[in-house]
N, C-alpha and C positions, 0 to 999 in steps of 0.2 A: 394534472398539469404540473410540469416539475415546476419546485418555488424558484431557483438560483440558478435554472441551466442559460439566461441570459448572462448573467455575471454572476462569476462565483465570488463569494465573498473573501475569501482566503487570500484572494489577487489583492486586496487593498493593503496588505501588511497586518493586519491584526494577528494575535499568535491564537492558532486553532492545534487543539493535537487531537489524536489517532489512537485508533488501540494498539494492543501489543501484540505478543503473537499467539494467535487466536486458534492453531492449529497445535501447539506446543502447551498451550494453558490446557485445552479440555483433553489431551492425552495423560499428561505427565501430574499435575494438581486435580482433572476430574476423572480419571479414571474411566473416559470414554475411546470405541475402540475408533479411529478414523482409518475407515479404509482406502486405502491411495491417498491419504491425508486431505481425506475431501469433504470437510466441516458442511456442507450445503446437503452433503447427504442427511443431516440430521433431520431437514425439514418433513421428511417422510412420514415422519409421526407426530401427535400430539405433544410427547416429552422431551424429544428432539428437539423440536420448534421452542420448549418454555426453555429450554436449557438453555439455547442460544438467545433468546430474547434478554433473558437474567447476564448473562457476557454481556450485550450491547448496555445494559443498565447499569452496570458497575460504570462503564466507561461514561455514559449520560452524566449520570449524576456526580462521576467524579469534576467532569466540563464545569457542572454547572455549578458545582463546589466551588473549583478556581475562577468562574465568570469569564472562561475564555469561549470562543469556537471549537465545534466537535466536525472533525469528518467521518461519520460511520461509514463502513468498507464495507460492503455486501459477504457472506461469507459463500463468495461463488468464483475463487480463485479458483480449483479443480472444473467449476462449470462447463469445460467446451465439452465440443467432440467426442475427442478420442479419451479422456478422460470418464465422459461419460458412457460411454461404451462399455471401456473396462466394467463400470460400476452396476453395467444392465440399464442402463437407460433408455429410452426411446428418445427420437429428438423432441415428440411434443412433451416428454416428461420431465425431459431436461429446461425445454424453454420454461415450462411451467413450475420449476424448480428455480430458475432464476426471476422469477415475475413473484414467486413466495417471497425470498429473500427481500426482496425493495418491500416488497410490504410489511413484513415485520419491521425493516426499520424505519418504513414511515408511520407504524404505529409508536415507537419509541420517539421519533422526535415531537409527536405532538402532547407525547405527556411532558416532555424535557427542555422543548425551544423556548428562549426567553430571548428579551433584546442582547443582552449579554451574551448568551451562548448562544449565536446561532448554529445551526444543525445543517453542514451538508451532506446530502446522501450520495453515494459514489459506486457505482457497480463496478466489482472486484474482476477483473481478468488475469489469468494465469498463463505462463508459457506452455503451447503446445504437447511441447517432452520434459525434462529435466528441470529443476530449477539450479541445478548447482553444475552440469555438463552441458555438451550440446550431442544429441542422438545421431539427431538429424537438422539438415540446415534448411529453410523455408527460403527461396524467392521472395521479395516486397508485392509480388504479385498473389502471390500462392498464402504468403502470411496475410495479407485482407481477404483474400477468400476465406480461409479457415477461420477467423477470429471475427468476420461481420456476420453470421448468424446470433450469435450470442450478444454483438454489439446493440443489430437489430432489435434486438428483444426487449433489451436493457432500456433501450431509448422510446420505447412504447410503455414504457414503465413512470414513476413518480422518481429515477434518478436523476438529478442535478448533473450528471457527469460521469465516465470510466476512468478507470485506471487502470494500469496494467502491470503487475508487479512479478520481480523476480527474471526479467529480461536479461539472457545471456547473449543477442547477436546483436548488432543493429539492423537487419534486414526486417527481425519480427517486431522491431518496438515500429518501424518505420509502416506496416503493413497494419499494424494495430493504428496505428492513425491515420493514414487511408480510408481507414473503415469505417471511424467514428468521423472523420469527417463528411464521407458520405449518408451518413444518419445523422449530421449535424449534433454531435453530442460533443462535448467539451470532452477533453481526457489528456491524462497526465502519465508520464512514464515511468516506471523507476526500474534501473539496472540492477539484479545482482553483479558484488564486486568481490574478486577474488582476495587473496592476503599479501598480495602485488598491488592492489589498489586497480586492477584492471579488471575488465570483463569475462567470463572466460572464453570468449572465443580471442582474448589476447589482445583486444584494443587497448586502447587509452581513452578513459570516459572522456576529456575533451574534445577526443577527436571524433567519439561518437555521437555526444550533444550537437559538436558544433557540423559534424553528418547530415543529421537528423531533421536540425532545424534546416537547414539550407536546399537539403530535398524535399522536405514540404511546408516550406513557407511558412516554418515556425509556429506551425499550427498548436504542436500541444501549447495547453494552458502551462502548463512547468514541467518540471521531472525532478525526479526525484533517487535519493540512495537507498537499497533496502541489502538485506542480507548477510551485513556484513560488520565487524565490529568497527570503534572508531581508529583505532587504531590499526586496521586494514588500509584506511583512503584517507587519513589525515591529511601525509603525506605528498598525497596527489593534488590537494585542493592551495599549494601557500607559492603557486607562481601569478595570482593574479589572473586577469581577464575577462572580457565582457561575459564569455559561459557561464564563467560563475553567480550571477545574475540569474539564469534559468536554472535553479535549482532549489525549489521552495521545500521536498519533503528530505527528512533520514528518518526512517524505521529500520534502527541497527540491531544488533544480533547483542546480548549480555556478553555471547562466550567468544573467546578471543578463537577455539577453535576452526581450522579451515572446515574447509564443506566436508572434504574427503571423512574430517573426523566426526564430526555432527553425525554422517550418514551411518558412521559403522558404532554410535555411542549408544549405548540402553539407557543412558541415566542424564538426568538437565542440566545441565550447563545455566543456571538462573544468573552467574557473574555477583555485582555488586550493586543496586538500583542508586545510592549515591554517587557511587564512583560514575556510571552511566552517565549520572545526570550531570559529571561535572564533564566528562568527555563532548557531552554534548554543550556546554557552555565555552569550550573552545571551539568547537565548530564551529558557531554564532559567530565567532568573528571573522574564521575565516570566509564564510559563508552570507553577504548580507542581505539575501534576501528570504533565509532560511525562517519558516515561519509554522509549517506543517509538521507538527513532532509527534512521536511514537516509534512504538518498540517492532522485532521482528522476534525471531527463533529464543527464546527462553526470556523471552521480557512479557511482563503480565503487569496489573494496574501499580502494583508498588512502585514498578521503573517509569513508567508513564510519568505519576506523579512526580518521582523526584526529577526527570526531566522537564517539567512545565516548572517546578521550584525554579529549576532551575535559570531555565531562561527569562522567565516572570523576572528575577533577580536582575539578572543585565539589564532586564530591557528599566523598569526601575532607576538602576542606575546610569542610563543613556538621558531616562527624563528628566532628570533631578540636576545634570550637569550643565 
């Protein structure tokens, strides 16, 4: 039985972070092959499986180093469909492939949860096509069909919650929680943002939050920023409004590169994990319900930490005033 899927604990304001990017770590620092960049395939094997249990551990134990909150991320962003298709999978091997996932990480959080750190466990959803273009464009109908088998699965499982990350429309973030609402599972969403600070099908994140929320009854639990540096959507975030209010996670990108260039680069882009962590200590303010920190595309535990340094700091200095 999931421990947190009645209330997450992340809702209360405590600062919980996240890992970094989990798909860019074991290509680029481990020297493993990910094909269609689809970390869940490792589960396959016995070495696959320890490889990624040892990722989740860094990250555990870094949590429980600083005494904050952990969200661990299923590494089952590639898990659907057509995804797995590509990759040979059968659909019961795929669901079976996502039901592995939550179990490794609930083996991790019972060696690592403490009153201090508590541990949410979170199954990872990916967007249908592209993370950084749109292929093709799903219906709000057509996007809960496609994305509630895997939600289904997820929610028979020990996860507390989905998320959905790397969202380029508002039709599929909106379809993605359709879904989980119909399996009763919490989930949260977070948009890739272009270097316009917009989505790329051309929105303006305001005006897709505030979409989203209003077509279903504000159901997700928050949403969140992913893929994109701070300096993409600074920007976007200093006119104020109640939206800004629903947005508890950033899992930002180290390299100030757009998507186009990330796609056509051999080499990592790692940025700067101080400089990160102070990018992200402006955010904090523009941001005040921001509480869910971690990295995306070339950020690994170094930037983690120096952004929990970093907001640890503010927040510090909020209590002391």
């Amino acid at each position: 039985m999931s421990q947190y899927r009645t209330h997450l604990p992340q809702l209360d304001d405590a600062l919980f972070m996240t890992d970094g990017g989990i798909e860019t770590t074991l290509i680029f620092h481990d020297g493993i092959a990910l094909p269609c960049f689809a970390a869940f395939d490792l589960l396959k094997d016995a070495a696959g499986t320890a490889r990624l249990e040892a990722y989740f551990r860094r990250y555990a134990s870094l949590a429980s180093r600083e005494g904050i909150g952990l969200v661990l991320e299923a590494p089952t962003w590639r898990a659907n469909a057509d995804w797995g298709r590509k990759l040979g999978y059968s659909d019961a091997a795929l669901a079976q492939a996502n039901r592995k996932a939550i179990e490794l990480l609930v083996h991790v959080r019972a060696e690592f949860e403490t009153p201090d750190t508590q541990i949410v466990i979170s199954g990872c959803l990916g967007p249908r096509g592209d993370a950084y273009r749109i292929d093709s464009r799903m219906t709000r109908d057509e996007a809960r069909a496609y994305h509630q088998p895997q939600i289904d699965t997820l929610a028979a499982t020990e996860a507390d919650m989905v998320a959905a990350f790397t969202i380029t429309y508002p039709e599929e973030g909106i379809g993605v929680i359709d879904a989980a609402r119909q399996a009763r599972m919490p989930v949260a969403v977070s948009f890739t943002l272009e270097t316009d600070g917009r989505l790329p099908a051309g929105d303006a994140l305001r005006d897709v939050i505030e979409r989203v929320d209003a077509e279903t009854g504000a159901y997700a639990a928050y949403y969140m920023i992913n893929c994109a540096h701070p300096s993409h959507f600074e920007t976007v975030l200093g006119d104020g409004g109640a939206w800004l209010e629903r947005i508890h996670g950033i899992r930002a990108n180290a390299s100030r590169r757009s998507h186009a260039e990330l796609d056509e680069s051999a080499d990592l882009d790692d940025g700067n994990p101080e400089e990160l962590g102070a990018q992200y200590r402006a955010l904090n303010a523009l941001l005040p319900r921001m509480n869910v920190v971690g990295g995306c595309c070339g950020t690994d535990h170094r930037h983690v930490s120096a952004i929990c340094s970093a907001i640890k700091g503010v927040r510090a200095q909020y209590a002391s005033a």
